[in-house]
C-alpha positions as CSV (number, residue, x, y, z in Angstrom):
1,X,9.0,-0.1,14.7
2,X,6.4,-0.3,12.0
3,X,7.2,-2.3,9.2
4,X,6.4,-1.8,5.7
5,X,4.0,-4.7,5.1
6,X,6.6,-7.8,3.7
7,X,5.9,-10.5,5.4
8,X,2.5,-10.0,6.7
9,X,0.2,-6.4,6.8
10,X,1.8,-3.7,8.3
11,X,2.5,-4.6,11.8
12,X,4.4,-3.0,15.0
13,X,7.5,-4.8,15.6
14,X,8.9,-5.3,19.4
15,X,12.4,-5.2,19.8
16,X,14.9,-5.3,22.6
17,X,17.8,-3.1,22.5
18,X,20.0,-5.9,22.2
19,X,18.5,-6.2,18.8
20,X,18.6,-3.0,17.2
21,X,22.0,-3.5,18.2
22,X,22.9,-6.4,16.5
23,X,21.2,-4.9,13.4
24,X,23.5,-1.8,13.1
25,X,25.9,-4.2,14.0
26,X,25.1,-5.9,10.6
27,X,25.4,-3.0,8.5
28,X,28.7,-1.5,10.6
29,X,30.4,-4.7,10.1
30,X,29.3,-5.4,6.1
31,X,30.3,-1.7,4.7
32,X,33.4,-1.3,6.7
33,X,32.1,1.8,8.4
34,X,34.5,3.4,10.8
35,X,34.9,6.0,13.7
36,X,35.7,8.3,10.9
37,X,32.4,7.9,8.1
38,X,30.1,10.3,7.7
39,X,26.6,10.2,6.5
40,X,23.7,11.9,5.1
41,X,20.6,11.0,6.5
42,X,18.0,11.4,3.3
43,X,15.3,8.3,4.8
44,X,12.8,8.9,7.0
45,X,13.1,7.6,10.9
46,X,9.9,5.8,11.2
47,X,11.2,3.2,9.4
48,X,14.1,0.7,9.2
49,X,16.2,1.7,6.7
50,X,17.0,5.2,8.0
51,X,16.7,4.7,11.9
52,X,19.1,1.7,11.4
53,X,20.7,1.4,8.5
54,X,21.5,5.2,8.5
55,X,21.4,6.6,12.0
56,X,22.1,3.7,14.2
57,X,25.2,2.0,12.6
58,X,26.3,5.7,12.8
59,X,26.5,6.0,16.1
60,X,27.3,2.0,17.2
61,X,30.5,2.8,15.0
62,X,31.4,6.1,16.8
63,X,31.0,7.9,13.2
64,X,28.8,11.0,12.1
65,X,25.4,11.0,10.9
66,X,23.4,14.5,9.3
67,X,19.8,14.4,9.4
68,X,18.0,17.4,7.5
69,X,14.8,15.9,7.1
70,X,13.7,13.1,4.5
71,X,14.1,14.0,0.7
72,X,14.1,17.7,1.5
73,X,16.0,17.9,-2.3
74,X,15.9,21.6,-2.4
75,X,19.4,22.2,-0.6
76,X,20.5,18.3,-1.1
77,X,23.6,19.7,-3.1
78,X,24.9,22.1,-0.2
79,X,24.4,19.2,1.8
80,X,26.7,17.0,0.3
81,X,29.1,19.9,0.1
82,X,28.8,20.8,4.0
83,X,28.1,17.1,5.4
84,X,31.3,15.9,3.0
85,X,29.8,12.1,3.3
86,X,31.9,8.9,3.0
87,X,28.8,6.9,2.1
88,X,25.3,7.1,1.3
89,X,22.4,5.0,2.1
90,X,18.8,5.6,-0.1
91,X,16.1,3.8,-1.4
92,X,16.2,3.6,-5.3
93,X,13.3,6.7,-5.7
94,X,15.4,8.9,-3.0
95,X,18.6,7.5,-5.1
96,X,17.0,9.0,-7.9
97,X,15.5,12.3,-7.1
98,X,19.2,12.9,-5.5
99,X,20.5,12.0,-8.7
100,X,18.2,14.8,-10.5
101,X,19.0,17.6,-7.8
102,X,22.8,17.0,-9.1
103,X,22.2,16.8,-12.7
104,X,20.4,20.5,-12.7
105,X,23.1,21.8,-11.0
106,X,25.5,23.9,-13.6
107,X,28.8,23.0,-11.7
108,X,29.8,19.0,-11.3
109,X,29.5,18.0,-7.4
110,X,32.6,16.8,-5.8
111,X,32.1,13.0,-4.3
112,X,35.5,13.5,-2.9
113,X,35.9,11.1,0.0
114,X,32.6,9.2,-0.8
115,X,33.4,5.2,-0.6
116,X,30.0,4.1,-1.7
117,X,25.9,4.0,-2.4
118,X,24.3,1.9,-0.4
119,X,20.5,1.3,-1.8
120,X,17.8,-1.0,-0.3
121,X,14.0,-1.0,0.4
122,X,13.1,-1.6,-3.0
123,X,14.5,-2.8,-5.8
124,X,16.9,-0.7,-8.3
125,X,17.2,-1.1,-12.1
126,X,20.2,-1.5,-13.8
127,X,20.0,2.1,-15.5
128,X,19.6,3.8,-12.0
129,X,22.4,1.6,-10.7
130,X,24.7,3.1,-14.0
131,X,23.6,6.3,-13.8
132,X,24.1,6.8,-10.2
133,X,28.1,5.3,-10.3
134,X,28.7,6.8,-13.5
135,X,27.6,10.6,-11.8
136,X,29.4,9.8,-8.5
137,X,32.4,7.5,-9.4
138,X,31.8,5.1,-6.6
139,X,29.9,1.7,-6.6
140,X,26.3,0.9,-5.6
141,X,26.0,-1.6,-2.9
142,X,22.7,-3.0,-2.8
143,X,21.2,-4.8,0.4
144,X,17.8,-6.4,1.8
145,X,16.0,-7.7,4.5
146,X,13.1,-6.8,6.7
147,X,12.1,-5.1,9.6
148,X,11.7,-8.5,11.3
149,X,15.3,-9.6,10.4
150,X,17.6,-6.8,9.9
151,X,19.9,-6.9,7.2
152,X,20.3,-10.3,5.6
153,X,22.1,-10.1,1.8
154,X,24.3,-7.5,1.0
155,X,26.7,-6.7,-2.6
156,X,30.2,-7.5,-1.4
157,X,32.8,-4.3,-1.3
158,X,35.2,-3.7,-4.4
159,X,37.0,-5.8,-5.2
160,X,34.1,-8.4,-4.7
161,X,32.5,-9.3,-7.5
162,X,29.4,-7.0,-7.9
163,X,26.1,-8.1,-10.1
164,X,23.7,-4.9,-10.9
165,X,20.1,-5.7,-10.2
166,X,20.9,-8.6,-7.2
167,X,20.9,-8.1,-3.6
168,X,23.9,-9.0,-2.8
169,X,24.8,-12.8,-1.3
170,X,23.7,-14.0,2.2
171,X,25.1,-13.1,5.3
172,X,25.3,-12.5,8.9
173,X,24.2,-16.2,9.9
174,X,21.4,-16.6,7.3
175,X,20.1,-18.9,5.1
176,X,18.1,-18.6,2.0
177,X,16.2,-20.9,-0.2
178,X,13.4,-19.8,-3.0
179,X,10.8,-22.5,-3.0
180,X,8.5,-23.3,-5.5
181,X,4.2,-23.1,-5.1
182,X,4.7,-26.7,-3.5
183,X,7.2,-26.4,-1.3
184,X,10.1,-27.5,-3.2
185,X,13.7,-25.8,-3.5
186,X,13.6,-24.4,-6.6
187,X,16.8,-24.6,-9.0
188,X,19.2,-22.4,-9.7
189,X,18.2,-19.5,-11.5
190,X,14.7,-20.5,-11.1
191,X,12.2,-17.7,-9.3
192,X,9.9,-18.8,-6.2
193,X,9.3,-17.2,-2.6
194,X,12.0,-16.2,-0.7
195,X,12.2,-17.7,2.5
196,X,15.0,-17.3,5.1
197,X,16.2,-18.5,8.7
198,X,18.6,-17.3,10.8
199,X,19.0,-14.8,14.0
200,X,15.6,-13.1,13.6
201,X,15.9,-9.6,15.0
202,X,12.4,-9.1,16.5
203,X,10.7,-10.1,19.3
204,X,7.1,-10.6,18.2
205,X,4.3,-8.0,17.1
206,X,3.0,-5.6,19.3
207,X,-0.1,-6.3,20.6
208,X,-0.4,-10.0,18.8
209,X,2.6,-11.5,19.8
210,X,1.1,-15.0,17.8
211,X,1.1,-13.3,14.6
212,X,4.5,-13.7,13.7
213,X,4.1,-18.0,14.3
214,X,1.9,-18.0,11.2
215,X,5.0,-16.7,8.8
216,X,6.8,-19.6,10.0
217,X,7.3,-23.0,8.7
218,X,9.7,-25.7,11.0
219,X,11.7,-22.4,11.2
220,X,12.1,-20.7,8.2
221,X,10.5,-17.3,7.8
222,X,8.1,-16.7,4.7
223,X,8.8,-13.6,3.2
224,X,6.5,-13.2,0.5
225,X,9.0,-11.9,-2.1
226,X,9.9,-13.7,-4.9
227,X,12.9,-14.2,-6.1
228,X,16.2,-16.5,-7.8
229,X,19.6,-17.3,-6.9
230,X,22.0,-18.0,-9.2
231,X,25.1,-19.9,-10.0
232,X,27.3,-17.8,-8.1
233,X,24.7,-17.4,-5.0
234,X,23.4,-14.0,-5.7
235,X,20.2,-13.4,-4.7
236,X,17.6,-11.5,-7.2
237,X,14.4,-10.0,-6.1
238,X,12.0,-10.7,-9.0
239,X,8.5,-8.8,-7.5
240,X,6.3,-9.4,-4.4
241,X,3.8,-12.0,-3.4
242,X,0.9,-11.3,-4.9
243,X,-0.8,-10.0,-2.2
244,X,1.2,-6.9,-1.8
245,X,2.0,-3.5,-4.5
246,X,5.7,-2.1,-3.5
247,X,4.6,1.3,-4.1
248,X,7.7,3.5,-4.4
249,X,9.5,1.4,-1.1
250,X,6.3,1.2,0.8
251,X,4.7,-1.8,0.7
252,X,0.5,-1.8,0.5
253,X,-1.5,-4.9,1.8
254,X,-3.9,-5.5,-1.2
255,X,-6.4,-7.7,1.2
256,X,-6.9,-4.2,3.2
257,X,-8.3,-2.8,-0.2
258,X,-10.4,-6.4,-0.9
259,X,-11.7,-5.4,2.9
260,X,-12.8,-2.2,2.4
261,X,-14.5,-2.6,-1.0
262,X,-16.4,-5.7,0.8
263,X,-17.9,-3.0,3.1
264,X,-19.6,-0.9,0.0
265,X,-23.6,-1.7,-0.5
266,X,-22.7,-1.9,-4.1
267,X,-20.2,-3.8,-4.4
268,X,-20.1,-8.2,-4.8
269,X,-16.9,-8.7,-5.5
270,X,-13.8,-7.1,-5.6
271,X,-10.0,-8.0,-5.5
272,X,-7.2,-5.7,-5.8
273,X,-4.0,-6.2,-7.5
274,X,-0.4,-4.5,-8.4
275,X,0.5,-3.8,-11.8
276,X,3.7,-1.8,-13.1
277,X,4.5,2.1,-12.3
278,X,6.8,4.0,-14.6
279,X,8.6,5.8,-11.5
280,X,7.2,3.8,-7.9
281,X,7.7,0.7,-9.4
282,X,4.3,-0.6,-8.7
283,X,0.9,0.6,-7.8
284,X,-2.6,-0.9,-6.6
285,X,-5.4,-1.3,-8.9
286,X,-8.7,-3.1,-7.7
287,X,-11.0,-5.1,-9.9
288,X,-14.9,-5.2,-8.9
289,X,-18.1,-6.8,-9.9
290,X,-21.1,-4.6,-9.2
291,X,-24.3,-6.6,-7.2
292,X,-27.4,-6.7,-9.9
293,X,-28.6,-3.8,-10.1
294,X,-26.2,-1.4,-9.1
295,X,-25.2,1.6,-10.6
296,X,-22.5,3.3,-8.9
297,X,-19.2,4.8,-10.9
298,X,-15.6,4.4,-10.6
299,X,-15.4,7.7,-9.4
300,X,-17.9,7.4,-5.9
301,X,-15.8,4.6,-5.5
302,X,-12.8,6.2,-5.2
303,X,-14.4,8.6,-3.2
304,X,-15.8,5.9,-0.9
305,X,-12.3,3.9,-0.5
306,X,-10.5,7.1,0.2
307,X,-12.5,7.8,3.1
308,X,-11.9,3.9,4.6
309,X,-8.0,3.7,3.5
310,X,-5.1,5.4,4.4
311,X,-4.1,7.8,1.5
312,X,-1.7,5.7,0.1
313,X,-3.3,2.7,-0.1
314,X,-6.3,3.6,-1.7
315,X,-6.1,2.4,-5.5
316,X,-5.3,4.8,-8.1
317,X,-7.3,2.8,-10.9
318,X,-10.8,0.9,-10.4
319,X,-11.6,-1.7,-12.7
320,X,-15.5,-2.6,-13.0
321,X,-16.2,-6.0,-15.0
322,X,-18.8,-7.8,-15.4
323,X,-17.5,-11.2,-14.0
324,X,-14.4,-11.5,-12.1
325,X,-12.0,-13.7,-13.6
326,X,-10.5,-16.8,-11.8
327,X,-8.9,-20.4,-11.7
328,X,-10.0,-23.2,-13.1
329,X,-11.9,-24.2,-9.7
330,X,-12.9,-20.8,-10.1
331,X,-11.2,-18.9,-7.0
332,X,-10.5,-15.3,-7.9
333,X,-6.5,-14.7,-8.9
334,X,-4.4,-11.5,-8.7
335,X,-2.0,-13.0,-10.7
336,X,-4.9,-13.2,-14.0
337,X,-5.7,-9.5,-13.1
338,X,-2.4,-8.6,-13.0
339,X,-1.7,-10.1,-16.6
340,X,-4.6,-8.7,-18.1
341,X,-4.3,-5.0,-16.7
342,X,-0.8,-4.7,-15.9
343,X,0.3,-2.9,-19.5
344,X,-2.9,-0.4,-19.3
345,X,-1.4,2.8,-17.9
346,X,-3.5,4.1,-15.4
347,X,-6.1,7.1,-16.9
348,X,-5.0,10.0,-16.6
349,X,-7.3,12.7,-14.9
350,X,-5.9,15.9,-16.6
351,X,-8.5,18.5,-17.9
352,X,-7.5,20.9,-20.7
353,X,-9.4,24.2,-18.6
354,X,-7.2,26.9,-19.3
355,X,-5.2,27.8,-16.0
356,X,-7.5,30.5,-13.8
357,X,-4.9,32.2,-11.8
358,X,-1.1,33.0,-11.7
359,X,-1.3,30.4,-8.1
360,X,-2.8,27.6,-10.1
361,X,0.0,28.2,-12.5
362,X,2.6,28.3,-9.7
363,X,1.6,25.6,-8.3
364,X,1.2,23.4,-11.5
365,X,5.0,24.5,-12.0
366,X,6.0,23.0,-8.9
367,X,4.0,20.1,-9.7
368,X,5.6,19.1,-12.5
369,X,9.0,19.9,-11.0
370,X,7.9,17.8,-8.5
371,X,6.8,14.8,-10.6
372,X,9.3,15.2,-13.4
373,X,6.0,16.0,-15.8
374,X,5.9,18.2,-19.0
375,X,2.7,19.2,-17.8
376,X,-0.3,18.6,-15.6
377,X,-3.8,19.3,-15.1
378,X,-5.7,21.0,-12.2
379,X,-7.5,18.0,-11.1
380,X,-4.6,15.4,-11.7
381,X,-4.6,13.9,-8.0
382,X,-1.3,13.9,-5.9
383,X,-1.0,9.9,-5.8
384,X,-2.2,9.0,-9.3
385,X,0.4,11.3,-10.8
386,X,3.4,9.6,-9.4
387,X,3.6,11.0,-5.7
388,X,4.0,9.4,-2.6
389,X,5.5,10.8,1.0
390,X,9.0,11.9,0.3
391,X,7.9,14.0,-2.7
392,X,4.7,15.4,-0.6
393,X,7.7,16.8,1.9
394,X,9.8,18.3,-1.0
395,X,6.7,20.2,-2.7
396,X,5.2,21.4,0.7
397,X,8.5,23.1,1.9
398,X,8.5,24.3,-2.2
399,X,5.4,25.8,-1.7
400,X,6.0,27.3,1.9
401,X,9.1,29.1,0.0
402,X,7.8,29.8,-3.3
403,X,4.0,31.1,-2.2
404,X,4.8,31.6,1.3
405,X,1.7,29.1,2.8
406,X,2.7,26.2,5.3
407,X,0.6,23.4,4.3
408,X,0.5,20.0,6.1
409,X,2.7,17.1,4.3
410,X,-0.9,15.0,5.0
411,X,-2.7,17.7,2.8
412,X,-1.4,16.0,-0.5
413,X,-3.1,13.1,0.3
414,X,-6.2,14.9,1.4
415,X,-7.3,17.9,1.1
416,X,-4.6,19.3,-1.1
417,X,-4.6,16.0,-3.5
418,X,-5.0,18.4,-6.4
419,X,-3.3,21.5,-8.3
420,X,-6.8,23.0,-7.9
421,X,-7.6,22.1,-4.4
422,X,-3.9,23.2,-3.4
423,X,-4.2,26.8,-4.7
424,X,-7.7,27.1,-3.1
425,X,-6.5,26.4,0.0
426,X,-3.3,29.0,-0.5
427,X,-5.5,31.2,-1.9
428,X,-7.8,31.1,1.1
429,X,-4.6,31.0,3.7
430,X,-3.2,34.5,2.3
431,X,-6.9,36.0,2.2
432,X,-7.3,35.1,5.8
């Protein structure tokens, strides 16, 4: 199972089947689930959270499980109304674009029979959380853990007392502690990394079975979030370890971007770093400092990384400065990045050229449906606007409907990465 990039890059995990067992076990056992729950499967498969927290505690329970495809928000509604589920697991953006495809209904949706929202991956904010209970009349349960471990905290079920924003409190055999930059516990209420120990569900990581002895210390697990627990032992996730950007649930390795920068002629120095997203949460910016004499752009930069990185971890925003700022023994800091560019909202691409054909206009239109924009421009790129995987499958199948042209979900990361570049390539596929 791939893992999202938590506690180390993104890795394979090896499991036995004992241990995906024990895992939907977890989540069976926490929720109450029964022979006679049903589900809506809105997650993708690759990944933990819909394989296991969706599909496998299904089945281990002897319940039902519906799996249209992932955020496929077109016929989400009919869905609810045919799959009649008792529970619903999301991440908070999935959470949220369900939460839209009810809203533009005209008639209210009937949550008869649903117990609960489950919601994990990511963290949710407290308006979400209102929102979504206020729309559906059941409570948000919120949950986390790792591929490595499973589930590990989860919100207790009504009448428990439920805290919007926390994880939950620890269970299944774990422990917790939040630790400060030396080692130490850190008090109540006070934020640190995360670190855990307990029945770790994994057997190693493919290929480098080793790896997974450097994320642990005399047994406990470093997971490079940080986070608090309070009074009551609630556990609140607070951000990431620096070297990671939680990009809309997936998680990018920042030192992959420092890598690939390293391999540019151009380029001295270069350090990448998260800063705030309106609707992902958090996106990857990278600051560099140019060798004497170079004169290369932002843009054949961008160009350069997106040909070295996967689509989704190449950095929306480069920074070019003349020095790059660090501690006082002078080692380079995300953390300083992060404070000094983490209110500048990334620049928008947008061009005011009048639209040049009634595709380009269709397309924009689904764009901004897409996005939740007012409006956007033709060469506004897929990524930097907001987009990630799960909206890339709801505006491909859009556009297979709409304009009748099957493009490849990989195309809006690629070739199709713009309202331009999209309607050439429809325009060329209905001309063939």
């Amino acid at each position: 199972m791939g893992t999202s990039g938590t506690a180390a890059g993104p890795r394979l995990v090896a499991f036995t089947h004992r241990q995906w067992l024990e895992c939907a076990c977890r989540v069976v056992h926490e929720f109450g689930l029964t022979e006679s729950d049903r589900t809506l499967n809105l997650m993708p498969l690759f990944h933990n959270h819909g394989l296991n927290g969706a599909v496998l505690a299904s089945i281990y329970v002897g319940g039902q499980v519906m799996c249209p495809g992932p955020a496929d928000m077109e016929h989400v509604v009919t869905w609810l109304a045919e799959a009649a589920p008792t529970w619903l697991t999301c991440a908070p953006t999935v959470h949220a674009m369900l939460l839209d495809a009810v809203k533009s209904e005209q008639e209210s949706t009937s949550s008869a029979g649903l117990r609960f929202l489950r919601t994990a991956s990511a963290p949710m904010s407290a308006t979400l959380w209102a929102r979504l209970e206020e729309t559906f009349g059941v409570p948000v349960l919120n949950a986390w853990g790792m591929t490595e471990t499973g589930q590990v905290t989860a919100t207790p079920l009504p009448p428990g007392l439920r805290k919007p924003g926390s994880v939950g409190v620890v269970r299944h055999g774990f422990e917790v502690v939040v630790r400060d930059e030396d080692g130490a516990p850190c008090a109540p209420g006070v934020t640190g990394e995360i670190l855990l120990k307990g029945p770790l569900a994994y057997s190693g990581y493919f290929g480098d079975p080793s790896e997974a002895a450097t994320l642990l210390e005399n047994g406990w697990l470093h997971t490079k979030d940080l986070g608090r627990i309070d009074d009551d032992g609630y556990l609140w996730i607070e951000g990431r370890n620096a070297d990671f950007a939680n990009r809309g649930g997936s998680k990018i390795w920042l030192p992959d971007i420092d890598a690939a920068c390293a391999a540019h002629p151009d380029i001295d120095s270069a350090l990448a770093f998260a800063v705030p997203h309106p609707r992902l949460g958090q996106d990857a910016v990278v600051a560099v400092v140019l060798r004497a004499g170079a004169a290369t752009t932002a843009e054949a930069l961008h160009g350069f990384l997106s040909s070295t990185l996967p689509a989704e971890s190449v950095p929306r925003r480069i920074e070019i400065l003349p020095e790059m700022p660090g501690s006082p023994t002078g080692k380079p800091q995300r953390r300083l990045l992060q404070e000094r560019f983490g209110n500048h909202p990334t620049p928008s691409r947008r061009d005011t050229r009048p639209r040049r054909s009634t595709v380009v206009m269709e397309i924009a239109a689904l764009w901004c449906e897409a996005l939740d924009l007012e409006r956007v421009g033709e060469d506004e790129d897929f990524l930097a606007s907001g987009g990630d995987s799960l909206l890339a499958t709801w505006l491909t199948a859009k556009v297979a409907k709409t304009l009748g042209v099957d493009l490849p979900v990989s195309a809006l990361f690629d070739e199709a990465n713009t309202v331009a570049r999209m309607a050439a390539l429809v325009e060329a596929a209905r001309g063939a």
